[in-house]
N, C-alpha and C positions, 0 to 999 in steps of 0.2 A: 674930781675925786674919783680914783678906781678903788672901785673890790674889789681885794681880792678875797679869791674863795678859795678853805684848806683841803687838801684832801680827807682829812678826816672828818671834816666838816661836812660834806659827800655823801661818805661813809656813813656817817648817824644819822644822816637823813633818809637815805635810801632803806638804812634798816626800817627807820621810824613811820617811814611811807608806804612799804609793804609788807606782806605777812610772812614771819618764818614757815608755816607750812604748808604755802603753799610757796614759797618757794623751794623747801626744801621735797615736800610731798608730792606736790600736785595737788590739781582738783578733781585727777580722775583717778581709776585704781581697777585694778585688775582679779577677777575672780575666779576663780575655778570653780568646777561642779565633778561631781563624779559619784557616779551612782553604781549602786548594787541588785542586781546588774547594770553591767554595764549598757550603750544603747537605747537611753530613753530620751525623749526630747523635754527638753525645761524652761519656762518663762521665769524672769527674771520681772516681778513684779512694783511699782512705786508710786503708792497713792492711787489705788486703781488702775493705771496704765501699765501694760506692757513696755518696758523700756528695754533689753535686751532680750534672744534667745539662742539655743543651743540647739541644735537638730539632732545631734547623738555625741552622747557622753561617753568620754569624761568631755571636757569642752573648755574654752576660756574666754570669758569676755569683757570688756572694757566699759566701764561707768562712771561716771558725773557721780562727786561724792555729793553730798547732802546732808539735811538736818533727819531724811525722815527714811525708815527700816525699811527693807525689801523683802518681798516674799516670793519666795523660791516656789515654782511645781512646776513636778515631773510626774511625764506619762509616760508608759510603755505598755504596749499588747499584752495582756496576761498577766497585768499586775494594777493593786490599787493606787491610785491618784496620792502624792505622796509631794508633801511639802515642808519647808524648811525655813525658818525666821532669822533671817541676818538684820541684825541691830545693830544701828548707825551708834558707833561708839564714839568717843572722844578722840584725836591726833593726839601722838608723846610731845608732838611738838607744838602746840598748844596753849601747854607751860611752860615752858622757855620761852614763846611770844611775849607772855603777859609780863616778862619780867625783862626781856631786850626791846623787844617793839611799843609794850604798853595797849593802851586801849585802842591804838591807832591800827596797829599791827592786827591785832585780833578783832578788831572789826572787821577787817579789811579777809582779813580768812576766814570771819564769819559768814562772809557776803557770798563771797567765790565757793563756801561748802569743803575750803582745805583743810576744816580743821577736824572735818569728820574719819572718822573709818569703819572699815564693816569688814567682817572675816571675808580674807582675802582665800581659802580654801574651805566646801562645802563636801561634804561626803554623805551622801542621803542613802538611805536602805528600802528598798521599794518590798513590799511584800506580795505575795503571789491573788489574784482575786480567786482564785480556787480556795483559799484557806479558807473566807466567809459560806463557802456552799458546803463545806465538810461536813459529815455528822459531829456534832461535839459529845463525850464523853458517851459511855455504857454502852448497849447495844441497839441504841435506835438509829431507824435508816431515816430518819430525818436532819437537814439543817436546823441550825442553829436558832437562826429567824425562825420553822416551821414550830420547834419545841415552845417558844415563846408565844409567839399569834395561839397554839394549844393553850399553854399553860392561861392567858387572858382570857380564852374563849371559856374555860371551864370555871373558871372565877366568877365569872359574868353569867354562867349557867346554861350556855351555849354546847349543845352534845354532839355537835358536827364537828366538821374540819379534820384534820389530820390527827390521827389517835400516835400522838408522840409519850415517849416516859420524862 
């Protein structure tokens, strides 16, 4: 006795045996950064691990998608430490798995991380670390932090330290 085998028959199986998004997706995916200023270098953070970096932005890098959020930080000379939460979101393609491929399908793109995504474009705004030493508000020549450590020390009954208003 021969099988034979249809082509469609093939066909619904190969859907039924791998996952639409990662074939249609992928399992990696491509990021951008780009910061204000521009210039700063950025990790690309996953579970504690460094997984990619940037030496100077704007920049693009390549990632293994996943179940779990990445956390963006960016340094540059002259400004503060400044970071950015990309959240492993769901693939569009996903739901159309569950519904051509079935559970098999979406397993199978649960395993390989295709059926994740995360904002493929990042725009982060760094702020100057001169802003924190400024005097804040009136006419005092003190910082920010000095008015504060004041204002504690004289709560507490403490007559030293810096005569901030």
């Amino acid at each position: 006795m021969i099988l034979k085998i249809q082509p469609a028959a093939v066909a619904v199986a190969a859907i039924c045996l791998s996952g639409c998004a990662s074939i249609v997706s992928g399992t990696s995916q491509q990021i951008t950064v780009n910061t204000n200023p521009p210039g700063a270098s950025c990790e690309y953070i996953r579970e504690g691990n460094v997984i990619a970096q940037v030496d100077h932005t704007p920049g693009t890098v390549t990632i293994s998608k996943t179940k779990h959020d990445i956390t963006l930080k960016c340094k540059k000379d002259g400004y503060q430490e400044a970071t950015y939460l990309n959240h492993s979101g769901i693939e569009q393609m996903t739901f159309g798995n569950a519904v051509i491929g079935g559970a098999v399908g979406w397993g199978i793109d649960s395993a390989v991380g295709a059926d994740n995504h995360y904002d493929g474009y990042m725009n982060v705004s760094m702020v100057p670390s001169s802003v924190a030493a400024r005097p804040v508000g009136g006419n005092s020549s003190c910082t920010h932090e000095q008015q504060v450590e004041a204002r504690i020390a004289r709560m507490n009954g403490y007559t030293g330290g810096p005569k901030c208003d």
